[in-house]
N, C-alpha and C positions, 0 to 999 in steps of 0.2 A: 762742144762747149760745156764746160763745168756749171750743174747748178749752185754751185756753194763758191762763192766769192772767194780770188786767192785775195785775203787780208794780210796775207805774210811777204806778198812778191815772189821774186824767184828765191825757191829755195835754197840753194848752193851759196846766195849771198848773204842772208838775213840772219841777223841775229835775233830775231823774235821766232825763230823755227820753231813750233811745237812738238817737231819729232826727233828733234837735237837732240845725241847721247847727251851732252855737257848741259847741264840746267845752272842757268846764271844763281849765284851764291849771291845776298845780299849781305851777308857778314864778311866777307873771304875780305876783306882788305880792315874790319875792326879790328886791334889789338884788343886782350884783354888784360886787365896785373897781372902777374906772377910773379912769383916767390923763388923763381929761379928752378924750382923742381916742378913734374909733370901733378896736377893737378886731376887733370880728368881720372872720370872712373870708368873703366870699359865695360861694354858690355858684353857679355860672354852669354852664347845662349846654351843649353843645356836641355837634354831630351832628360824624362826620367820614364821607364817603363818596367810595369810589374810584369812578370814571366812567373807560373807554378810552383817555381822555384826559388827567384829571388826578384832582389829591385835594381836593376840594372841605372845608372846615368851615365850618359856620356856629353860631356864637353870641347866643344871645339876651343884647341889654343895653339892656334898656327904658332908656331916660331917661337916657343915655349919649351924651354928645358923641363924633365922632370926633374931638375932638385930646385928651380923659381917658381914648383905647385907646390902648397900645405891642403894635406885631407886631413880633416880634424872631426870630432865628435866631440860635441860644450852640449851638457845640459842632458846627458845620455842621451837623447834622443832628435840632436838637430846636427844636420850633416853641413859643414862649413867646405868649400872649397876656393881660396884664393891664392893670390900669386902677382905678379907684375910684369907688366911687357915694359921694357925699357927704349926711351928715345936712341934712335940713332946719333951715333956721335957727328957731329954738324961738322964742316969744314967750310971755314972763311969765303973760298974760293968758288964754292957748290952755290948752283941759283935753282929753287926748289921750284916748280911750275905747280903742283899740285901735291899736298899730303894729306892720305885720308886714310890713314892706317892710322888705329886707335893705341898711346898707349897710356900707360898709368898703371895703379892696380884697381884689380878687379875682385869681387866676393859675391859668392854666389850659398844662400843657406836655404834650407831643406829638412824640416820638421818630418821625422821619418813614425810609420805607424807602428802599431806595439807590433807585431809580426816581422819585425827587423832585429836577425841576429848578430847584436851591438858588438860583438867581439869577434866577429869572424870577418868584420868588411875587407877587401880587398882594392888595390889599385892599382893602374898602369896606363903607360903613355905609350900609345902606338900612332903612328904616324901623324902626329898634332893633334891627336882626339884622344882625352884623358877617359878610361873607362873605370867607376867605381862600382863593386858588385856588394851587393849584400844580401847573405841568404835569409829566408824567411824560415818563420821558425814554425815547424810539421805542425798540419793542424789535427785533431783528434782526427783520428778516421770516423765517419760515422758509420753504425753497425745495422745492418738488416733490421725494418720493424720484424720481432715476431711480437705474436697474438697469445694473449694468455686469458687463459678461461676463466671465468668467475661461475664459483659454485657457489652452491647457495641454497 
């Protein structure tokens, strides 16, 4: 015997399952206006990591051409990355159960530090993950203290 009450019944029948993949949506049946064009702005996550060498970022954008991404530099020093995922074209016929693929456009901007070499960045799209590199720029070496005598 269970100390914790089944409050749900059997599980195989219950729609108040607590450990249901599908979580009941209480919007999924609101409409919202539109303007006939994709409104939402996705959200795209984006790593950015410093390396010795440079500022690496990489963005995941499933199912993204590289000529529907702009890498841009506004303001010398802020890194712009956007672009658009386009709605699938719908057919009269088709009965949709669930869409939770995001699309619309998306912008993603990045205030880069003075150790960012603005003319050398680089880009590429390898397998849905946009990779932007930009080198840093060599810091002074620092040089051995030596010791200098005071005479006197």
């Amino acid at each position: 015997m269970s100390l914790i009450p089944s409050i749900f019944g059997n599980r195989r029948s219950s729609v108040f399952d607590p450990f249901s993949l599908d979580v009941w949506d209480p919007f999924k049946d609101i409409s919202f206006p539109s303007s006939g064009e994709t409104s939402s702005f996705v959200n795209t996550r984006v790593d950015w990591k410093e390396t010795p060498e440079a500022h690496v970022f990489k963005a995941d954008l499933p199912g993204i051409k590289k000529e529907e991404v702009k890498v841009e530099v506004e303001d010398d020093r802020v890194l712009q990355i956007r672009g658009e995922r386009n709605v699938a074209k719908e057919d009269k016929n088709d009965t949709w159960h669930r869409v939770e693929r995001s699309s619309g456009q998306f912008m993603r901007r990045f205030r880069l530090p003075e150790n960012a070499k603005m003319d050398e960045i680089k880009a590429a799209m390898e397998n849905g993950v946009l990779i932007v590199t930009i080198p840093k720029v060599e810091e002074a070496k620092k040089s051995d203290v030596k010791s200098i005598e005071v005479s006197g």
